[in-house]
DRENKESE-271317 format. One record per residue (C-alpha): z, x, y. Coordinates in Angstrom, 1 decimal, padded with zeros to 4 digits. Layout:
// DRENKESE-271317
pz, px, py
Z, X, Y
...
//
This chain:
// DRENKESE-271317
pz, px, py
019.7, -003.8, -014.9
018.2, -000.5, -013.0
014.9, -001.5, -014.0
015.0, -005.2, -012.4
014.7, -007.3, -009.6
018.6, -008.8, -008.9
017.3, -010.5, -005.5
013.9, -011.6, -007.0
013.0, -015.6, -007.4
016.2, -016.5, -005.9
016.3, -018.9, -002.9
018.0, -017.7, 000.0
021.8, -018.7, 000.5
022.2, -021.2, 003.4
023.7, -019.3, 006.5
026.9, -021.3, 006.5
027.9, -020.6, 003.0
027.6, -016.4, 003.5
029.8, -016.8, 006.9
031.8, -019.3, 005.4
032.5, -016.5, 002.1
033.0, -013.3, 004.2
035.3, -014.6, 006.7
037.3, -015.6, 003.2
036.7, -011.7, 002.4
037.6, -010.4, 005.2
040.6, -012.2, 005.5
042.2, -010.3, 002.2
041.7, -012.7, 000.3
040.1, -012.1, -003.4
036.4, -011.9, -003.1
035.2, -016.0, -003.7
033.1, -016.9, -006.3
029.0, -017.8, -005.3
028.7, -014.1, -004.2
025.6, -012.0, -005.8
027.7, -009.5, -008.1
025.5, -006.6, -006.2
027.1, -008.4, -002.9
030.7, -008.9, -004.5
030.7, -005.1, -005.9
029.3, -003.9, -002.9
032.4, -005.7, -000.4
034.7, -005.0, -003.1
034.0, -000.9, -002.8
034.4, -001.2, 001.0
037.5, -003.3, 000.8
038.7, -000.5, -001.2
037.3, 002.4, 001.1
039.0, 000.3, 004.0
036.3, 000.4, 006.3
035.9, -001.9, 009.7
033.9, -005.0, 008.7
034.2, -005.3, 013.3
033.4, -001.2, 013.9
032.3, -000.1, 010.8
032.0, 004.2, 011.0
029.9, 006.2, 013.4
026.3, 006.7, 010.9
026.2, 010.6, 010.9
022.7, 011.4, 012.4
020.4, 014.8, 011.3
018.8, 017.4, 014.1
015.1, 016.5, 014.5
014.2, 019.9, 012.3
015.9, 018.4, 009.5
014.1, 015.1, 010.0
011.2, 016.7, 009.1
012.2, 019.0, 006.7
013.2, 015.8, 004.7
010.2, 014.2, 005.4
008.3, 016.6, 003.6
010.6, 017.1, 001.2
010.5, 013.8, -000.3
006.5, 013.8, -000.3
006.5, 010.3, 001.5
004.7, 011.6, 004.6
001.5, 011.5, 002.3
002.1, 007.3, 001.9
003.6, 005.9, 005.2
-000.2, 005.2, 006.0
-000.2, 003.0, 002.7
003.1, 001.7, 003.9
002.2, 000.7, 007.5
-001.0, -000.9, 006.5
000.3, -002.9, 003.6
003.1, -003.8, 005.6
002.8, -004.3, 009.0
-000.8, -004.8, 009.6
-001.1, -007.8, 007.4
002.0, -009.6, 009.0
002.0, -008.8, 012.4
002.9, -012.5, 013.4
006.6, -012.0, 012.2
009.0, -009.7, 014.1
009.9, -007.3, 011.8
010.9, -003.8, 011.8
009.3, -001.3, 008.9
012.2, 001.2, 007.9
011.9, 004.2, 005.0
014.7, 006.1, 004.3
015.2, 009.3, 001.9
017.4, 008.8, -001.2
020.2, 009.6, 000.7
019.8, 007.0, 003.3
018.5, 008.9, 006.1
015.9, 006.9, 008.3
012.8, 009.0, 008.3
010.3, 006.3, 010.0
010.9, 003.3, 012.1
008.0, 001.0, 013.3
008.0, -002.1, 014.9
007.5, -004.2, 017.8
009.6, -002.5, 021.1
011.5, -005.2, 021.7
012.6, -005.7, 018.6
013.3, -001.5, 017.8
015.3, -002.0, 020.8
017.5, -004.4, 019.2
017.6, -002.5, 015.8
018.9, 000.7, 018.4
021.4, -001.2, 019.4
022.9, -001.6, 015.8
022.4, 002.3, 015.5
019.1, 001.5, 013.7
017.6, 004.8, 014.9
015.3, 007.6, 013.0
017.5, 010.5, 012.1
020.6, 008.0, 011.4
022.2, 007.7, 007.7
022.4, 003.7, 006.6
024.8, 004.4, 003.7
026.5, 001.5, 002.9
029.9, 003.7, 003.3
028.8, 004.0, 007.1
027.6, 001.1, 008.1
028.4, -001.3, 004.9
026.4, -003.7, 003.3
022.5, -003.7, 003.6
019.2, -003.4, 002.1
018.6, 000.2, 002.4
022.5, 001.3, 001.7
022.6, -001.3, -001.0
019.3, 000.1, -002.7
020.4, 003.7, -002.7
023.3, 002.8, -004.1
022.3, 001.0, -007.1
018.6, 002.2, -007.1
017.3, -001.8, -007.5
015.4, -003.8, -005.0
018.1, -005.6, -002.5
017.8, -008.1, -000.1
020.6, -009.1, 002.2
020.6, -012.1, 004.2
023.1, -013.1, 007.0
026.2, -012.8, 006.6
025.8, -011.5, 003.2
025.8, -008.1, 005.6
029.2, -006.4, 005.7
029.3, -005.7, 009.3
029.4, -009.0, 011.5
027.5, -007.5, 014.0
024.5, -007.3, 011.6
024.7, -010.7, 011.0
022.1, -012.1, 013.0
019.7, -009.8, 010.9
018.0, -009.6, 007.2
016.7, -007.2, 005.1
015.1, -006.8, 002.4
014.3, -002.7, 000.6
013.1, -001.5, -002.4
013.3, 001.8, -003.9
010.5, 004.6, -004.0
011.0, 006.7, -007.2
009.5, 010.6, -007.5
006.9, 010.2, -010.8
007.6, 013.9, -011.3
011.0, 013.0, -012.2
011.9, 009.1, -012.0
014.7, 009.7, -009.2
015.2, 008.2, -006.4
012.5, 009.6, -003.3
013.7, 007.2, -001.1
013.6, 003.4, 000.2
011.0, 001.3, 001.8
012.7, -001.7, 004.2
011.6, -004.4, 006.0
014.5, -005.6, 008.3
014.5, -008.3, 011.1
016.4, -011.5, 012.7
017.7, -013.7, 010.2
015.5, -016.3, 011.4
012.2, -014.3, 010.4
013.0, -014.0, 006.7
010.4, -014.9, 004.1
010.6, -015.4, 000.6
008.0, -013.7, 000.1
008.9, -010.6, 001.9
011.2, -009.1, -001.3
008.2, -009.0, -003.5
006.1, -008.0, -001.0
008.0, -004.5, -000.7
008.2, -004.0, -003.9
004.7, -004.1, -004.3
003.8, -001.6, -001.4
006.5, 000.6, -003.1
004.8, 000.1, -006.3
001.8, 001.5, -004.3
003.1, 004.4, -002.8
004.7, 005.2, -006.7
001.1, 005.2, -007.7
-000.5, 007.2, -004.8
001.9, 009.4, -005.3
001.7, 009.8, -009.3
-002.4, 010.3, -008.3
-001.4, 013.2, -006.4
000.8, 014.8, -008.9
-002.0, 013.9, -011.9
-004.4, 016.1, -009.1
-001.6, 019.3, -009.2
-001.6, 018.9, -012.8
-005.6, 019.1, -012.8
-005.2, 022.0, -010.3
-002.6, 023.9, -012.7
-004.3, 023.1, -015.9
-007.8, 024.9, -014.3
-005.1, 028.4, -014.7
-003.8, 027.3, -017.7
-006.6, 026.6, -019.8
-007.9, 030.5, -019.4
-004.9, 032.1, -019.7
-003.9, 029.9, -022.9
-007.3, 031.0, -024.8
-006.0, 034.4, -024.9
-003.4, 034.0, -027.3
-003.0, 033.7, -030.6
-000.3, 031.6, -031.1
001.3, 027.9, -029.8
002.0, 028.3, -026.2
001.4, 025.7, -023.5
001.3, 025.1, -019.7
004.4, 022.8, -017.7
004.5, 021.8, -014.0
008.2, 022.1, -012.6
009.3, 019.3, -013.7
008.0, 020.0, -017.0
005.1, 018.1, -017.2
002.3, 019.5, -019.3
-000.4, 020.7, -017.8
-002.6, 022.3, -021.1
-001.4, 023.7, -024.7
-002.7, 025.4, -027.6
-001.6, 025.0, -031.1
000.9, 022.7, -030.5
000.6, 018.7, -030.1
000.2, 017.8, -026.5
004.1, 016.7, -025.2
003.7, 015.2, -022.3
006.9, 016.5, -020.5
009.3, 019.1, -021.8
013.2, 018.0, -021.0
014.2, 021.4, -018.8
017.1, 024.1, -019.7
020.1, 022.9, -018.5
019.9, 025.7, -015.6
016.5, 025.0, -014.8
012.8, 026.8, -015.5
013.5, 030.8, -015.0
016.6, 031.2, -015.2
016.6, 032.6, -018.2
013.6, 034.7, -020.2
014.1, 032.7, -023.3
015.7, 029.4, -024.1
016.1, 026.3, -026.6
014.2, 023.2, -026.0
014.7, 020.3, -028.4
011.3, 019.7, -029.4
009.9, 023.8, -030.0
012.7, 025.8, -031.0
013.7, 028.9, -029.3
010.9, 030.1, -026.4
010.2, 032.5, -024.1
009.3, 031.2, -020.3
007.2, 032.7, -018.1
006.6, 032.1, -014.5
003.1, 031.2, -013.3
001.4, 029.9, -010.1
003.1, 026.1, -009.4
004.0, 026.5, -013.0
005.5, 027.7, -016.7
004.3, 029.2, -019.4
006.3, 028.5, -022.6
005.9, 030.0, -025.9
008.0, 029.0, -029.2
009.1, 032.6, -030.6
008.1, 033.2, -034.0
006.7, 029.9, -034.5
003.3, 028.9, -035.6
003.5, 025.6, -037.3
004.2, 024.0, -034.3
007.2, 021.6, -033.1
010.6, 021.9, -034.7
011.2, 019.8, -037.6
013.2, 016.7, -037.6
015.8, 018.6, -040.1
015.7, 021.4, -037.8
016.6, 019.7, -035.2
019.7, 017.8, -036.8
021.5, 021.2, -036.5
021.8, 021.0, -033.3
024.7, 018.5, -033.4
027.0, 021.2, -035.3
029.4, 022.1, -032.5
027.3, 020.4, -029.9
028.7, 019.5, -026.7
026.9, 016.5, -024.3
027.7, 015.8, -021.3
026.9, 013.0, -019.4
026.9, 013.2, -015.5
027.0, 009.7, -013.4
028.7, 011.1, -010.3
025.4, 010.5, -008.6
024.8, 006.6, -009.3
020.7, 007.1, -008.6
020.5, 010.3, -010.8
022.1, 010.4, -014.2
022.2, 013.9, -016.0
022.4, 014.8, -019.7
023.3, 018.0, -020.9
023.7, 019.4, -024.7
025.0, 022.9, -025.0
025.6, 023.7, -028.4
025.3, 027.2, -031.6
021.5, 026.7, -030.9
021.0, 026.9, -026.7
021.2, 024.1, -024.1
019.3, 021.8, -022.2
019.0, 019.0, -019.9
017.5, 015.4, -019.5
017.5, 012.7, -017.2
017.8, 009.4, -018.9
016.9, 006.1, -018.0
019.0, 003.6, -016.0
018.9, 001.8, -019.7
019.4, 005.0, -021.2
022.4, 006.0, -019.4
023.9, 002.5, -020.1
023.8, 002.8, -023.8
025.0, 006.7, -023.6
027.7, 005.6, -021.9
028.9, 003.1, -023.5
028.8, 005.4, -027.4
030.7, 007.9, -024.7
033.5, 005.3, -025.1
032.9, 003.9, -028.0
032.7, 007.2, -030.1
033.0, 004.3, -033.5
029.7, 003.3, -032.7
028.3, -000.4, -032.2
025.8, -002.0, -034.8
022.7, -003.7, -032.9
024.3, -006.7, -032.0
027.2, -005.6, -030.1
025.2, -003.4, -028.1
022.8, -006.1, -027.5
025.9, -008.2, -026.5
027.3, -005.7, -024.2
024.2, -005.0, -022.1
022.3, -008.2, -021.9
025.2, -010.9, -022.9
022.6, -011.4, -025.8
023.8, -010.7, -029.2
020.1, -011.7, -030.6
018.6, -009.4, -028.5
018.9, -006.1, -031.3
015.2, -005.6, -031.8
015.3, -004.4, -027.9
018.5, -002.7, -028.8
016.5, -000.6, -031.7
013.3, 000.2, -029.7
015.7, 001.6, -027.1
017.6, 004.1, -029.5
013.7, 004.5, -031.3
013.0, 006.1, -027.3
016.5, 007.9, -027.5
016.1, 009.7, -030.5
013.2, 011.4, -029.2
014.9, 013.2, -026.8
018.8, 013.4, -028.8
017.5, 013.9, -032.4
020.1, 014.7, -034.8
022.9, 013.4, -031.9
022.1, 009.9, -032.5
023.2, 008.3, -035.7
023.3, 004.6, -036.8
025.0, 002.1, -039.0
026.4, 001.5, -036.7
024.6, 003.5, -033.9
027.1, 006.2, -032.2
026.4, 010.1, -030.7
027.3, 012.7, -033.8
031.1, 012.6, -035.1
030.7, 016.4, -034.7
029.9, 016.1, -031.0
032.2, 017.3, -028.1
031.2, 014.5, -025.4
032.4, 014.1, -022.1
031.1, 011.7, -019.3
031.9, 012.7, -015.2
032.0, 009.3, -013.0
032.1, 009.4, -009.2
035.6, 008.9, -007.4
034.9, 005.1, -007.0
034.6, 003.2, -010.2
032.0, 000.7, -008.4
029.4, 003.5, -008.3
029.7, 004.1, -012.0
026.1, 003.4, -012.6
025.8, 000.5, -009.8
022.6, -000.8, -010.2
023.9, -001.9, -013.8
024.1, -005.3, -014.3
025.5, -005.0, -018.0
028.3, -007.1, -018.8
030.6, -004.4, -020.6
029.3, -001.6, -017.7
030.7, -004.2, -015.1
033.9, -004.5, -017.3
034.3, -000.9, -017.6
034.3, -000.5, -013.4
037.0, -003.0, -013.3
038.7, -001.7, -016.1
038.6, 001.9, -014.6
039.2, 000.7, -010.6
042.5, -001.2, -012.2
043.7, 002.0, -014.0
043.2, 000.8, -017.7
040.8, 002.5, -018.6
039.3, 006.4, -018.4
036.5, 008.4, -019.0
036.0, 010.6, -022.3
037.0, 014.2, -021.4
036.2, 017.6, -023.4
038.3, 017.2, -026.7
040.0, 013.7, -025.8
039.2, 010.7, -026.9
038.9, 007.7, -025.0
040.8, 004.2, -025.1
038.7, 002.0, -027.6
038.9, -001.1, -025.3
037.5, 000.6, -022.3
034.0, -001.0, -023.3
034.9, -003.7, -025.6
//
């Protein structure tokens, strides 16, 4: 799944057998069996796409302003100190080059040895370039902002032959504003300098620059919360205090919520809207923040039958064009919103999407893990769920509101609906959808009920 490590305690293939599968692949043949599925799904896609596995396509390269536009964008100037000492300092007896990309694939930092950024410049390995996998096929850092999972590709393993000679291994850096993608830490080198340790190794330091950077926001929301607290005294009634990104920062006569799921437009876009947990509210700009207030309310949060109106003519929509960030939306009689599920999340929406009948516990434990025994994870998951979707969940068997409009958009290749998913009916579903049998649920039209069976 999103959440896991797909590379992680395996022992590295033997060169020959990679080489001895991708000449196999290349040929036209259908892809062999032994192949990671992350390494089958990602040849597969560029089979499809036709690209090169001799040329590849020139990687498209950004103007040095936008270099560093993106670097401070994506906040991960603040931890390539962490990055560099974690990494490089402590293993400067093996030739390797430290990479970090943004979420689109964009290499922001190289460092390394001379010699050996030489070599990586000869592969195009070059600050400013994008290592997408549709550029420049498979590797660690096009892999991992693909799927959003740690990756490590060895060898041959690589799509290109003339990357052969190298290995990689990346893991992703997620925003704790927002759980998306910020962008990927990579540790590439000749194929003879792999470790097995190196995998878990980045993961850690991105598991450190996740926390650094989660200190940092906690700090903003200290800094905001020194306005709010004031400003909040003064009323009378429930109000509170949200960061951007909807994180709260102080409240008043209302049980703290840690994070508020945004308006489907966004903070400000409106004067007034409908969140799922307060009701109807007025919004307010302030300094790095929001003031929100529930209109006419003073017994705080909406209650649970309250809520359960919402799925009266509701519509949800459920947006996995972008394989890294999946999008909810609800627009219904009562306002609209917007949340950002979980990689796990987004599995089990999308699989009610096509299965409007529902699933009890056990098929839905079957379809994600191949476990049918594995329901009392199944029911925590939906327990999570229903905080956000409320009255749009029902069970027995578990399915989104009969009286719910839902829709899902995929991206134009079926092997980046949600890629980092390693769910057995999610990987049928690809296939299903790549060979033309299947389709996504539109607005008012049901979908094929074998498209996740």
């Amino acid at each position: 799944m999103q959440n896991g490590d797909p590379a992680a305690g395996r022992p590295a293939v033997p060169a020959a057998r990679p080489a001895e599968l991708h000449e196999r692949a290349m040929s036209g043949e259908p892809l062999p069996t032994g192949l990671r599925p992350e390494i089958g799904d990602s040849w597969e896609r560029l089979r499809r796409q036709g690209l090169d596995p001799d040329r590849g396509r020139n990687a498209r390269r950004i103007p040095t302003a936008e270099l560093e536009h993106r670097r401070r964008d994506t906040r991960l100037d603040e931890v390539m100190p962490l990055l560099r000492s974690t990494l490089l300092d402590g293993d400067a007896g093996t030739p390797l080059v430290l990479a970090v990309s943004d979420a689109e694939g964009h290499l922001l930092w190289i460092d390394g040895g001379r010699p050996l950024l030489r070599s990586a410049d000869a592969l195009g390995f070059e600050q400013g370039a994008r290592w997408s996998e549709d550029e420049v096929g498979t590797n660690g850092i096009g892999l991992t902002v693909r799927t959003g999972n740690p990756a490590q590709v060895h060898t041959a393993e690589h799509y290109l032959r003339s990357h052969h000679t190298w290995t990689c291994v990346a893991a992703p850096i997620r925003d704790p504003r927002t759980g998306r993608l910020s962008g990927v830490v990579d540790l590439s080198g000749p194929a003879h300098a792999g470790r097995p340790y190196l995998l878990q190794l980045t993961v850690t330091a991105a598991r450190l620059a996740e926390t650094e950077l989660r200190a940092r926001h906690l700090e903003s929301l200290h800094r905001l919360r020194t306005v709010a607290v004031p400003l909040l005294a003064r009323f009378g009634g429930p109000a509170l205090v949200v960061d951007g990104a909807g994180w709260t920062a102080a409240a008043v006569g209302l049980p703290s919520v840690p994070r508020l799921n945004q308006p489907t437009e966004g903070w400000g876009t409106a004067a007034a809207c409908w969140l799922p947990t307060l009701g109807e509210c007025t919004v307010e700009p302030l300094a790095e923040g929001w003031l929100i207030r529930p209109v006419g309310r003073t017994d705080g949060p909406v209650a649970a039958g309250e809520r359960a109106e919402q799925s009266e003519g509701a519509r949800i929509r459920l947006d996995l064009r972008r394989g890294d960030r999946p999008e909810l939306s609800v627009s219904g009689a009562v306002g609209s919103w917007s949340h950002t599920p979980t990689p796990r999340h987004a599995e089990l929406l999308l699989l009610l999407a096509v299965r409007r009948e529902g699933l009890s516990a056990a098929g839905l434990a079957e379809a994600v893990f191949g476990d049918a025994a594995r329901t009392v994870t199944v029911r925590a998951e939906f327990s999570r769920l229903r905080r956000h979707l409320g009255g749009l969940l029902a069970h027995r068997p578990y399915r989104l509101a009969d009286s719910a409009e839902v829709s899902v958009e995929g991206p134009a290749d079926p092997y980046d609906l949600l890629p980092g998913s390693t769910a057995p009916a999610v990987r049928e579903l690809r296939a299903a959808l790549a060979a033309g049998t299947a389709r996504l649920p539109g607005p008012a039209q049901p979908p094929a009920s074998s498209a996740a069976s």
